[in-house]
C-alpha positions as CSV (number, residue, x, y, z in Angstrom):
1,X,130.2,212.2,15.9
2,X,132.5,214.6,14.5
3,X,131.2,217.2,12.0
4,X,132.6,218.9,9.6
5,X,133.2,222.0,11.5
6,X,134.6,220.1,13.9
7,X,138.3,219.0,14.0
8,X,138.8,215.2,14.5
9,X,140.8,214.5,17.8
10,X,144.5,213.6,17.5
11,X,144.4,209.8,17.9
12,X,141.4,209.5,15.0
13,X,143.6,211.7,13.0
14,X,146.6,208.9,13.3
15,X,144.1,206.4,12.2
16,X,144.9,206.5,8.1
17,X,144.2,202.5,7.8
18,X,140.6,203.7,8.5
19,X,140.9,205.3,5.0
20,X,141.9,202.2,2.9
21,X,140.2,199.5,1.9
22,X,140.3,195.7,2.3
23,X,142.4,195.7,-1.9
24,X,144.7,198.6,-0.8
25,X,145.9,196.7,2.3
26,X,146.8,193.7,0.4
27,X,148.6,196.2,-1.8
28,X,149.8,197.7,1.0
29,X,151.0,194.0,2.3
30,X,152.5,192.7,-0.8
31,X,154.9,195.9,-1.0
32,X,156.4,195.6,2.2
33,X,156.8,191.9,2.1
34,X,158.6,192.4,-1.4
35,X,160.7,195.1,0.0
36,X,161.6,192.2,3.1
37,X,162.5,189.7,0.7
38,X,164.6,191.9,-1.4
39,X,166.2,192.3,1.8
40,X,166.3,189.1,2.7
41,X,168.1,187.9,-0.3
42,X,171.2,190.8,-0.3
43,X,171.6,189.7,3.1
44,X,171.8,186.2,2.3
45,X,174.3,187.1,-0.2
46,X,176.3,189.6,1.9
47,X,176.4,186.2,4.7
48,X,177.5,183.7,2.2
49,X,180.5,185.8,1.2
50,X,181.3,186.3,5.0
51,X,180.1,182.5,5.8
52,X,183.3,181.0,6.9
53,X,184.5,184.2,9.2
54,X,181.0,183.8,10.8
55,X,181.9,179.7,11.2
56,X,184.8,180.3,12.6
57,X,183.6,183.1,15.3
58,X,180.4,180.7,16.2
59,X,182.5,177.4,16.9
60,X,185.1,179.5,18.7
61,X,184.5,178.3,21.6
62,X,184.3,174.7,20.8
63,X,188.2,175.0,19.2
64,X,189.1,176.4,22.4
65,X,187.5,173.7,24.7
66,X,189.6,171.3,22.8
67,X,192.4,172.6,23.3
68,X,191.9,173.1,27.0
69,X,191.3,169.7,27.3
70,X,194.6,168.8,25.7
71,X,192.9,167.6,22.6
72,X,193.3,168.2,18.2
73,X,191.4,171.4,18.0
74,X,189.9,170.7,14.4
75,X,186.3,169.5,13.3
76,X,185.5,166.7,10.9
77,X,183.1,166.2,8.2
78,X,181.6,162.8,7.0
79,X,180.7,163.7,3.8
80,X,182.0,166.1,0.9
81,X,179.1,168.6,0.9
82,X,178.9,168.9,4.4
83,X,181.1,172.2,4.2
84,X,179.0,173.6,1.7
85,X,175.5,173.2,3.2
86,X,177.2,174.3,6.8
87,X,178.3,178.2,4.8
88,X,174.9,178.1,3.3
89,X,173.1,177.5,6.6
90,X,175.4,180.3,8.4
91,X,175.0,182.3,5.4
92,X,170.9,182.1,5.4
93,X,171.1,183.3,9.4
94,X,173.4,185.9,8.7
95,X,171.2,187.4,6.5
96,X,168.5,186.9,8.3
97,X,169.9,188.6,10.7
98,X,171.3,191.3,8.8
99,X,168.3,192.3,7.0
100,X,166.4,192.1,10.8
101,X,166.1,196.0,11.1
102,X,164.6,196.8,7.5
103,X,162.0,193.6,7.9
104,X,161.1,194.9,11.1
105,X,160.9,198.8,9.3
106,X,158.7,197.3,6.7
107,X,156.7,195.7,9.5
108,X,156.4,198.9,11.1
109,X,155.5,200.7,8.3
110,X,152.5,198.6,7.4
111,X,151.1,198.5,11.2
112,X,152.1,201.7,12.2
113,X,149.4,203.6,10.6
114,X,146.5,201.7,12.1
115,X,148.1,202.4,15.4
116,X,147.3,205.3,18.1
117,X,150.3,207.8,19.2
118,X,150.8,205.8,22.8
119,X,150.2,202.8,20.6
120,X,153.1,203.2,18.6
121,X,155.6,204.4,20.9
122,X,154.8,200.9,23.4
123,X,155.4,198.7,20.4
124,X,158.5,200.7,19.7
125,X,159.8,199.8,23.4
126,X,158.4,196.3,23.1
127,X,160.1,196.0,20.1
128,X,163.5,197.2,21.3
129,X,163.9,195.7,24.5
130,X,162.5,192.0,22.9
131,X,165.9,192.4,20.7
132,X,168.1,193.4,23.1
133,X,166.9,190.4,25.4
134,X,167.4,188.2,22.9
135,X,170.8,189.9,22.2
136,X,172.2,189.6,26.1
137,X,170.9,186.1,26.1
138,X,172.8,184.9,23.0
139,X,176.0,187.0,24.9
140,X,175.4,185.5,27.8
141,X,175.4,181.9,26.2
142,X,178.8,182.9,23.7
143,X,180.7,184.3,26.1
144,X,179.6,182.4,29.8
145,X,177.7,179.0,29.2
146,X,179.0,177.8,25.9
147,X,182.8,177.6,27.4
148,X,181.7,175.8,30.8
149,X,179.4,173.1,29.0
150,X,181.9,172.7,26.7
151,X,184.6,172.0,29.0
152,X,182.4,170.3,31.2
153,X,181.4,167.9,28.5
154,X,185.0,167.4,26.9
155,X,186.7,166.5,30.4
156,X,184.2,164.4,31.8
157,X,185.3,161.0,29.9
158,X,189.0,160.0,29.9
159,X,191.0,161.1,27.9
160,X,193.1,158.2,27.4
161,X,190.8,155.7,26.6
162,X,188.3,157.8,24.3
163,X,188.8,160.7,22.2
164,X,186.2,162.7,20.4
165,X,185.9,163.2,16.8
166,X,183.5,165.8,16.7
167,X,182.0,166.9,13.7
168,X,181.2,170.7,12.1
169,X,177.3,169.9,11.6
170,X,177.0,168.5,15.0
171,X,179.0,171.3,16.9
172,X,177.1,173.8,15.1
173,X,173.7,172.3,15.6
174,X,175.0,172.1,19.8
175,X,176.4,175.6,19.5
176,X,172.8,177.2,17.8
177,X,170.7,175.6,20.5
178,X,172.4,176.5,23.2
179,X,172.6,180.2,22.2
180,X,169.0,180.6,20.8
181,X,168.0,178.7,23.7
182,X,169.2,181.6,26.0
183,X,167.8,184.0,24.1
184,X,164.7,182.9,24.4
185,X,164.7,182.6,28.2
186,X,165.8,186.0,28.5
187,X,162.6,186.8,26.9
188,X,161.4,186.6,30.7
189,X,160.6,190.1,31.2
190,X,158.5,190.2,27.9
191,X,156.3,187.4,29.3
192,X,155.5,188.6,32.6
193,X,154.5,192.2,31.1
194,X,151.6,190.4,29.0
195,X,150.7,188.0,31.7
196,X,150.4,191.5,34.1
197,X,149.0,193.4,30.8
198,X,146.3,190.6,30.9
199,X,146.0,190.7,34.5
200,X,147.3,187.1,35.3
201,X,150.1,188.2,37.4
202,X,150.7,190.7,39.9
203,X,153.9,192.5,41.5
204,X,152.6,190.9,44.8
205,X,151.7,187.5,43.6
206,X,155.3,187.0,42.2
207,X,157.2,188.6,44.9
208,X,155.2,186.4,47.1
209,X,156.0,183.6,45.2
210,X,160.0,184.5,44.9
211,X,161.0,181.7,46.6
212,X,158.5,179.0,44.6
213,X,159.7,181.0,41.5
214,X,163.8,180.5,42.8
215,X,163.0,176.7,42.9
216,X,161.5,176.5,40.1
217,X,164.5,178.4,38.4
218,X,166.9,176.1,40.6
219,X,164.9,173.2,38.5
220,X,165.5,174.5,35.2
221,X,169.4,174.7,35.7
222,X,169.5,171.9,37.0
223,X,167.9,170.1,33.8
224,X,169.5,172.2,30.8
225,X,173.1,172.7,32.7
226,X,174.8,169.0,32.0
227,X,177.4,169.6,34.9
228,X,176.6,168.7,38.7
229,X,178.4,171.0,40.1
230,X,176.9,174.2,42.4
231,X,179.1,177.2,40.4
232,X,177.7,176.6,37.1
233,X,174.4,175.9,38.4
234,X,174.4,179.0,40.0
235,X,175.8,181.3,37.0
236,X,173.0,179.9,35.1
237,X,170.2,181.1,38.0
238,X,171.7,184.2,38.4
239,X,170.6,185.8,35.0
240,X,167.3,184.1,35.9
241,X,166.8,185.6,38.6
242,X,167.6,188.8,38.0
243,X,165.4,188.8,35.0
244,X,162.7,187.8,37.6
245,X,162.9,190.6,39.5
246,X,163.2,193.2,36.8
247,X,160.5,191.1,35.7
248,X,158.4,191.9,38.7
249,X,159.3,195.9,38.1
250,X,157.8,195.7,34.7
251,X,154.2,194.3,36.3
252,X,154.5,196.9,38.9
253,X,154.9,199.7,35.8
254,X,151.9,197.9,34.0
255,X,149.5,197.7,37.1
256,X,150.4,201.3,37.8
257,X,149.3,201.8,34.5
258,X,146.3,200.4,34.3
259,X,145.2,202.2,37.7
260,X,146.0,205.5,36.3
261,X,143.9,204.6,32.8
262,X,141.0,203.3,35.3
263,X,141.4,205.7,37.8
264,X,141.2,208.6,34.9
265,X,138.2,207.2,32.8
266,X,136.3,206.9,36.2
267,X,136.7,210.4,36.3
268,X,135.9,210.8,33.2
269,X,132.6,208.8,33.4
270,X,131.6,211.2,36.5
């Protein structure tokens, strides 16, 4: 118990949320989830204005797929609104996107005070490297796997019998899943440092597993990639696999932790 001669230790003095009451949190709340839709909404704006650049950067790769399969490079619609609900859509992710950083500052700003010092700066990292992930996934999907499905999928009927007439919703749709698809998976890392943080996993259960881990990996690509052959099979594993590994460094960092923290309050205790 602290009394008033006493000064309160330096993680209790962090603690301001201790402070407020149940009202002033909602308060608290409702300011920052105003501030995040204000946000929202210039974003939204700032997309829609910038729609059809963003439309024409995301199905890229689609126009250039057709044309290395010798084909019209230009997208249909099937009905007269279609263009318009398309901008809107890209709009509503690009500001989504572009007002990420000040949601996730208003976030911050309502958890942060309940938080310790080492609290704070592990959510910061979590935070940070969950985006970049996510980021080197959706690169890795734009810039690698998007061109190869593509031109695996446009060359595998002939040409001369059937053509495509491929549509902007439907390319779009294709193009969105593929990408936030891959971000996701390169959310690896993230999940094996709560699985070791909850002491599911260890360093030496998963690198003892490597090879049942490589198969399983081998089994994924093998679903989601729609060509046969070993390359593309293999550029998709790669990233996998590599996120594996650095996925077995983060456990060993969190077990280390958790010795040290164990290892100290024993000491501690004595």
């Amino acid at each position: 118990m602290v009394t008033p001669s006493q000064t309160e230790p330096p993680e209790e003095q962090d603690d301001r949320t201790g402070k407020m009451s149940f009202f002033d949190h909602l308060v608290e709340l409702r300011k920052r989830l105003i501030h995040s839709l204000v946000a929202v909404g210039i974003g939204l704006c700032i997309g829609i204005y910038f729609a059809d650049k963003a439309y024409d950067f995301i199905v890229r790769p689609m126009h250039k797929a057709l044309r290395d399969a010798k084909l019209q490079d230009h997208l249909v619609y099937l009905t007269p609104i279609t263009p318009i609900q398309l901008y809107i859509t890209v709009g509503l992710y690009m500001g989504i996107v572009i007002a990420c950083p000040y949601v996730f500052y208003q976030l911050w700003l309502f958890v942060a005070p309940g938080l310790y010092r080492h609290e704070r700066r592990a959510a910061t990292i979590f935070l940070v490297s969950s985006v970049l992930l996510f980021l080197a996934g959706m690169a890795f999907g734009y810039w690698v796997m998007l061109p190869m499905t593509l031109n695996f999928l446009l060359t595998i009927t002939p040409t001369s019998t059937y053509g495509p007439m491929l549509t902007m919703d439907g390319s779009l749709d294709m193009i969105l899943v593929i990408l936030l698809g891959l971000g996701l998976v390169f959310q690896l890392p993230i999940l094996i440092f709560f699985l070791s943080l909850f002491g599911i996993v260890t360093p030496r259960f998963m690198w003892n597993n490597f090879r049942y881990a490589v198969l399983i990996i081998a089994i994924i690509a093998a679903v989601v990639t729609p060509t046969t052959d070993a390359l593309t099979m293999t550029i998709f594993m790669a990233p996998m696999i590599v996120l594996y590994l650095l996925g077995i460094g983060v456990s060993a960092l969190v077990v280390r932790k958790k010795r040290r923290v164990a290892t100290t309050a024993g000491a501690d205790a004595r």
